[in-house]
C-alpha positions as protocol buffer text, in pm:
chain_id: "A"
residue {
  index: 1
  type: UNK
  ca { x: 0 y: 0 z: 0 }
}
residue {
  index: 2
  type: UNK
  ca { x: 281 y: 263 z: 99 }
}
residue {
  index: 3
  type: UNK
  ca { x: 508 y: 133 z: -177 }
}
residue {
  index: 4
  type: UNK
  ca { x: 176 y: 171 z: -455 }
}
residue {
  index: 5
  type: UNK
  ca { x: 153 y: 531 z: -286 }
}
residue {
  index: 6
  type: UNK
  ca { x: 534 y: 650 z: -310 }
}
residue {
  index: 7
  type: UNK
  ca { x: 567 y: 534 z: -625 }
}
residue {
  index: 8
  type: UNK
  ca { x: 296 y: 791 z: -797 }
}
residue {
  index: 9
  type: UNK
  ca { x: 398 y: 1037 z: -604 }
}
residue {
  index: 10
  type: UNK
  ca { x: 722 y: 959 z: -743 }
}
residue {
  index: 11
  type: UNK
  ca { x: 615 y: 929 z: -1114 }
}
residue {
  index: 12
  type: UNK
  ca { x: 518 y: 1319 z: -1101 }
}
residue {
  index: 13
  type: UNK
  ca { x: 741 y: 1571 z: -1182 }
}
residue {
  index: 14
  type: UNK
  ca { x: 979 y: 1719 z: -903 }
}
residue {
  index: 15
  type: UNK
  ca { x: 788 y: 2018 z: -825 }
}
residue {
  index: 16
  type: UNK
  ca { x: 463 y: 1855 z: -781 }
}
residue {
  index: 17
  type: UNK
  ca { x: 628 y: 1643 z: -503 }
}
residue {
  index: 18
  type: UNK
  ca { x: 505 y: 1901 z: -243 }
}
residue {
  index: 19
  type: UNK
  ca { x: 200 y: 1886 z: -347 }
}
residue {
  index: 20
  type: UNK
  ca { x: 210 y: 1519 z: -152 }
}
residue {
  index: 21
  type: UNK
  ca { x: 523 y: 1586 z: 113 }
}
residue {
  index: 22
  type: UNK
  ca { x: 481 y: 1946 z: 205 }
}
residue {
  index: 23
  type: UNK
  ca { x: 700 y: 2270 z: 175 }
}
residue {
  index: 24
  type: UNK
  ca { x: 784 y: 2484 z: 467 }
}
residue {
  index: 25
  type: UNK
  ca { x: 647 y: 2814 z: 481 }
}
residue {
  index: 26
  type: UNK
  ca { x: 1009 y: 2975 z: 445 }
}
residue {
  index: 27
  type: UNK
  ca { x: 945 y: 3028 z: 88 }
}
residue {
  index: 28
  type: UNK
  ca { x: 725 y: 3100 z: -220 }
}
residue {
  index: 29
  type: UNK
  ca { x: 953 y: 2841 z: -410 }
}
residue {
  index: 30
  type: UNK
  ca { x: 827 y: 2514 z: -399 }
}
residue {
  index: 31
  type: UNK
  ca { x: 1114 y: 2292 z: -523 }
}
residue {
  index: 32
  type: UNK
  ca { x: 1318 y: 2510 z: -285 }
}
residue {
  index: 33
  type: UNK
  ca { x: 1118 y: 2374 z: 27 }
}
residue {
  index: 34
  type: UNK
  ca { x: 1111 y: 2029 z: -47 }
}
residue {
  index: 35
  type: UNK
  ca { x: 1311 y: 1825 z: 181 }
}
residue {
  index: 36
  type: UNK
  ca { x: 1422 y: 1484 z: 260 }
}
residue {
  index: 37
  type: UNK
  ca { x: 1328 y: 1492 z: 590 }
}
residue {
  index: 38
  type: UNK
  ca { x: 961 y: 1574 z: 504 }
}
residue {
  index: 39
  type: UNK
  ca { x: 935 y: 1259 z: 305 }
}
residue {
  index: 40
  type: UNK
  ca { x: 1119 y: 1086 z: 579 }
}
residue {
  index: 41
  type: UNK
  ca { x: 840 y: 1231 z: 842 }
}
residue {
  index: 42
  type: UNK
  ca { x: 563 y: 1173 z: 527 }
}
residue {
  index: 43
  type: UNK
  ca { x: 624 y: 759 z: 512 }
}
residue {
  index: 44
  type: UNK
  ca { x: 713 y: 756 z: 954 }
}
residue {
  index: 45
  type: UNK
  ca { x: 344 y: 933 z: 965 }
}
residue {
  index: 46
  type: UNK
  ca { x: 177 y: 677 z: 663 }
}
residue {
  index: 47
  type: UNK
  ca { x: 334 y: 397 z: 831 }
}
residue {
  index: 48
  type: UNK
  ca { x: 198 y: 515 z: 1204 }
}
residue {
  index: 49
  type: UNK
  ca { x: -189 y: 583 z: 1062 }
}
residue {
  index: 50
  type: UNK
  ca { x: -152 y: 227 z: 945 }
}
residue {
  index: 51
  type: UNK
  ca { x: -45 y: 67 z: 1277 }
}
residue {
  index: 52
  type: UNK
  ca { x: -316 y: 238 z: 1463 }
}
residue {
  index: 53
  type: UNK
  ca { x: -603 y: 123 z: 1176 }
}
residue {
  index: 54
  type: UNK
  ca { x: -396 y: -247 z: 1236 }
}
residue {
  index: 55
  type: UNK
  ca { x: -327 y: -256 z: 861 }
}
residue {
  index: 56
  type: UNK
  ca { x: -1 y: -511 z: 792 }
}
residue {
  index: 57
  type: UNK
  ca { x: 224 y: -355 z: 489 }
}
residue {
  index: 58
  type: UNK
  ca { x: 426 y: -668 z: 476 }
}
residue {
  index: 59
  type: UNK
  ca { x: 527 y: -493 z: 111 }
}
residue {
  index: 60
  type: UNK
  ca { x: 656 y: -184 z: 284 }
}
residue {
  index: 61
  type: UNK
  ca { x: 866 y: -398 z: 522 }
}
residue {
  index: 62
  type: UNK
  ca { x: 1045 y: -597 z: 274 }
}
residue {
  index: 63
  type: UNK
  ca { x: 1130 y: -275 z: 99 }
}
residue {
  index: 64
  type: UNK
  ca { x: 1283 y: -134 z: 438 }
}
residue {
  index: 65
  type: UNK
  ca { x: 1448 y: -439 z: 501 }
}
residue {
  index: 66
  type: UNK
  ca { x: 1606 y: -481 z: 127 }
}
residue {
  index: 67
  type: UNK
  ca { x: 1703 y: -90 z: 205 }
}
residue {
  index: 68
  type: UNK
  ca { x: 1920 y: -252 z: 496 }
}
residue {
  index: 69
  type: UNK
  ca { x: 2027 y: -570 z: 304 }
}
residue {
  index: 70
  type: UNK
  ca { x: 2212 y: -362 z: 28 }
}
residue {
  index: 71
  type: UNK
  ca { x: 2361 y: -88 z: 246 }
}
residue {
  index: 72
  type: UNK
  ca { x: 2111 y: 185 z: 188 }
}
residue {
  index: 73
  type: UNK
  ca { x: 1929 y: 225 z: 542 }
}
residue {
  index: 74
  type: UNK
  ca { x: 2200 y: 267 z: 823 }
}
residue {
  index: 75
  type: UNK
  ca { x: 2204 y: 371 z: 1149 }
}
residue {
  index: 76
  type: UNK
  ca { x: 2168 y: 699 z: 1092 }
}
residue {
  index: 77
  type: UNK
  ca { x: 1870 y: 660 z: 896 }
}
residue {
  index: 78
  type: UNK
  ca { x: 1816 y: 624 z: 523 }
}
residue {
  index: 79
  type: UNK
  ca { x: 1670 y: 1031 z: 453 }
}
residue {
  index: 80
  type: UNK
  ca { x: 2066 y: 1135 z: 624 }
}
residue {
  index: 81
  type: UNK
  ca { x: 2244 y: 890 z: 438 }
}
residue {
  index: 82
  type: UNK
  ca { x: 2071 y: 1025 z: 120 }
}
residue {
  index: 83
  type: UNK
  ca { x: 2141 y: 1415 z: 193 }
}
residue {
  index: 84
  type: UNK
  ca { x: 2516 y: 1293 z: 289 }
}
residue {
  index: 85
  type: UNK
  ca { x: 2534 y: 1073 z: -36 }
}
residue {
  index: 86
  type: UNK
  ca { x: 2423 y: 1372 z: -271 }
}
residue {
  index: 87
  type: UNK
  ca { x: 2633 y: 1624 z: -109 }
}
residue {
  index: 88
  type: UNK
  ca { x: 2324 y: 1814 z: 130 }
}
residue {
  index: 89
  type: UNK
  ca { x: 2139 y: 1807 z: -226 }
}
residue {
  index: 90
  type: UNK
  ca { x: 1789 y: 1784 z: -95 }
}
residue {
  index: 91
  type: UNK
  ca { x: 1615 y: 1739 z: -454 }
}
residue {
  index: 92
  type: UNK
  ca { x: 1859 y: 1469 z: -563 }
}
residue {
  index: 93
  type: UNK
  ca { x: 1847 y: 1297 z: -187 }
}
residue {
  index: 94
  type: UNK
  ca { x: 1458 y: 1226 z: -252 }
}
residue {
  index: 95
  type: UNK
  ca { x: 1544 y: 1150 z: -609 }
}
residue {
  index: 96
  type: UNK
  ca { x: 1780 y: 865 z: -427 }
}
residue {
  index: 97
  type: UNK
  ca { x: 1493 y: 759 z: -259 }
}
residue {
  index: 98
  type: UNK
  ca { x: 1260 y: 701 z: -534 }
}
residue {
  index: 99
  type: UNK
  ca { x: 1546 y: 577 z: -782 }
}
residue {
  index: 100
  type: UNK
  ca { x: 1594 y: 306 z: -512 }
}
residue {
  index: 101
  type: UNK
  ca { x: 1238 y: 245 z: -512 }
}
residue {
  index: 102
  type: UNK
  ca { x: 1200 y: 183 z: -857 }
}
residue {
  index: 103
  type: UNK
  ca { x: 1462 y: -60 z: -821 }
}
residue {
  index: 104
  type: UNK
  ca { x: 1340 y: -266 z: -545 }
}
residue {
  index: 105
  type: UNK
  ca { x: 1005 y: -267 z: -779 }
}
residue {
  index: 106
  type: UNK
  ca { x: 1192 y: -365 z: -1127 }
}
residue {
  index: 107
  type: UNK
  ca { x: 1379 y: -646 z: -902 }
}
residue {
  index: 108
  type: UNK
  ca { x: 1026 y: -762 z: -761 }
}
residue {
  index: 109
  type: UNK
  ca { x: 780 y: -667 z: -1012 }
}
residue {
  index: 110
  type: UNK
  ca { x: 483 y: -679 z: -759 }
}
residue {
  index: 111
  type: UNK
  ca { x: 132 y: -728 z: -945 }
}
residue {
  index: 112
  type: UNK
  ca { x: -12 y: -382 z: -890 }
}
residue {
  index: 113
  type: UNK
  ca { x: 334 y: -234 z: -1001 }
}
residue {
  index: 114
  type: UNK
  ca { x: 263 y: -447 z: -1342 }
}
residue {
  index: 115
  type: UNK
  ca { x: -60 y: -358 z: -1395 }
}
residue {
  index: 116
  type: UNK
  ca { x: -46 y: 31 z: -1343 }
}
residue {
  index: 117
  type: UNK
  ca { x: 233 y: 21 z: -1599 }
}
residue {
  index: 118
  type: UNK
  ca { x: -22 y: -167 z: -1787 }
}
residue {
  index: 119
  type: UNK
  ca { x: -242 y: 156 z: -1915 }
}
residue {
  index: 120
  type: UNK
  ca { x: -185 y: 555 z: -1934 }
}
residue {
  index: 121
  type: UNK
  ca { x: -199 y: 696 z: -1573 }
}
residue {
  index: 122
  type: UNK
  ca { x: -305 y: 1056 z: -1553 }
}
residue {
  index: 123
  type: UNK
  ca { x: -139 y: 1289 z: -1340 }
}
residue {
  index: 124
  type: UNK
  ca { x: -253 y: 1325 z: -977 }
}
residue {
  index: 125
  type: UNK
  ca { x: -251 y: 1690 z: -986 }
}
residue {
  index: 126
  type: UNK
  ca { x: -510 y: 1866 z: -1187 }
}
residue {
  index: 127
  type: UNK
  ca { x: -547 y: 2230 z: -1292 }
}
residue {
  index: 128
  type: UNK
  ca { x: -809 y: 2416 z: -1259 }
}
residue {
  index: 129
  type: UNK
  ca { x: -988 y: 2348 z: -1563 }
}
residue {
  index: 130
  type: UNK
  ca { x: -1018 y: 1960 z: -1392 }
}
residue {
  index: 131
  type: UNK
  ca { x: -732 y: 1790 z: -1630 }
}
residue {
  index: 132
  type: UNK
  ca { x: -439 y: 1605 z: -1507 }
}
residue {
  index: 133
  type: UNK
  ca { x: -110 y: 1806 z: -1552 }
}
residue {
  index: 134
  type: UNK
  ca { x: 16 y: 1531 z: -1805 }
}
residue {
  index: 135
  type: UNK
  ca { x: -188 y: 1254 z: -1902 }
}
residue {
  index: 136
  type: UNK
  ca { x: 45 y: 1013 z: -1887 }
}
residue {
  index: 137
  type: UNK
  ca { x: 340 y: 974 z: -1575 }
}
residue {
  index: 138
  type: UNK
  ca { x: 476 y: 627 z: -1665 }
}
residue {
  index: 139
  type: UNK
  ca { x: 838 y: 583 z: -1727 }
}
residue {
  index: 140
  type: UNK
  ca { x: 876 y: 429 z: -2054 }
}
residue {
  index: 141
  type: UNK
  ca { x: 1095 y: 183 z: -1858 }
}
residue {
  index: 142
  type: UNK
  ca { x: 837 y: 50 z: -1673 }
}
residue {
  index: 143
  type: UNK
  ca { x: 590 y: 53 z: -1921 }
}
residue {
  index: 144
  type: UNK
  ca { x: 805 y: -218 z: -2104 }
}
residue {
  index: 145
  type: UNK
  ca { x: 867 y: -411 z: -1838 }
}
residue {
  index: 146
  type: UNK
  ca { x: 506 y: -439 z: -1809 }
}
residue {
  index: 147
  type: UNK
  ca { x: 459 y: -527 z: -2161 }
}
residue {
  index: 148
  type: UNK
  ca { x: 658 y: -780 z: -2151 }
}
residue {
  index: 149
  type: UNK
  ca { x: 516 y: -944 z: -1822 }
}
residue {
  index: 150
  type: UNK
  ca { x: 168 y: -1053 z: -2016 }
}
């Protein structure tokens, strides 16, 4: 369920991000308030309302664990490690983030991630007229995988 989430979030376009994870109100410049640590406190505060409605991710867990297995969630936390690893870059540190998701999902190539690469998914943001930003947000990576899954 988290991983389904995160990953169209992570198929829009950086600036749209906040529109998910939040900006600070420090500035008028949305890609300049996004911030690992907000999609750090984003997935600890998903992850929380899902304990308290008893909901098991056992998805989400094997993605935190294969985070740990291949070096990428240490003690310091994976959202540090990421700002360290892309030199206090904080775009590029949630760009780590979702690149590593992707790959944990190419690797696994759960059902749901088959079949949403499957047909055109419309933007989750909408303008005011009521149509999606771009009507399509699938990498065309993904969308071959999928193709060649049937």
């Amino acid at each position: 369920m988290l991983l389904k989430h995160l990953y169209r979030i992570s198929l829009e376009e950086p600036p749209l991000w906040c529109f998910f994870i939040g900006v600070g109100g420090q500035t008028s410049d949305m890609m300049e308030g996004l911030r690992i640590e907000r999609l750090h406190a984003y997935i600890h505060g998903f992850k929380n309302a899902q304990r308290e409605m008893s909901v098991e991710d056992e998805e989400a867990s094997a993605f935190f664990d294969w985070l740990i297995e291949t070096g990428e969630f240490p003690g310091q936390g994976w959202h540090c490690k990421y700002l360290s690893d892309e030199g206090g870059d904080e775009l590029r540190a949630i760009g780590k983030f979702f690149g590593l998701l992707h790959k944990y999902l190419l690797e696994q190539r759960p059902a749901w991630f088959l079949d949403l690469n499957k047909a055109p998914q419309p933007s989750q943001i909408h303008r005011g007229s009521g149509e999606p930003v771009r009507p399509d947000i699938r990498l065309p990576g993904h969308v071959d995988v999928a193709a060649s899954s049937r």
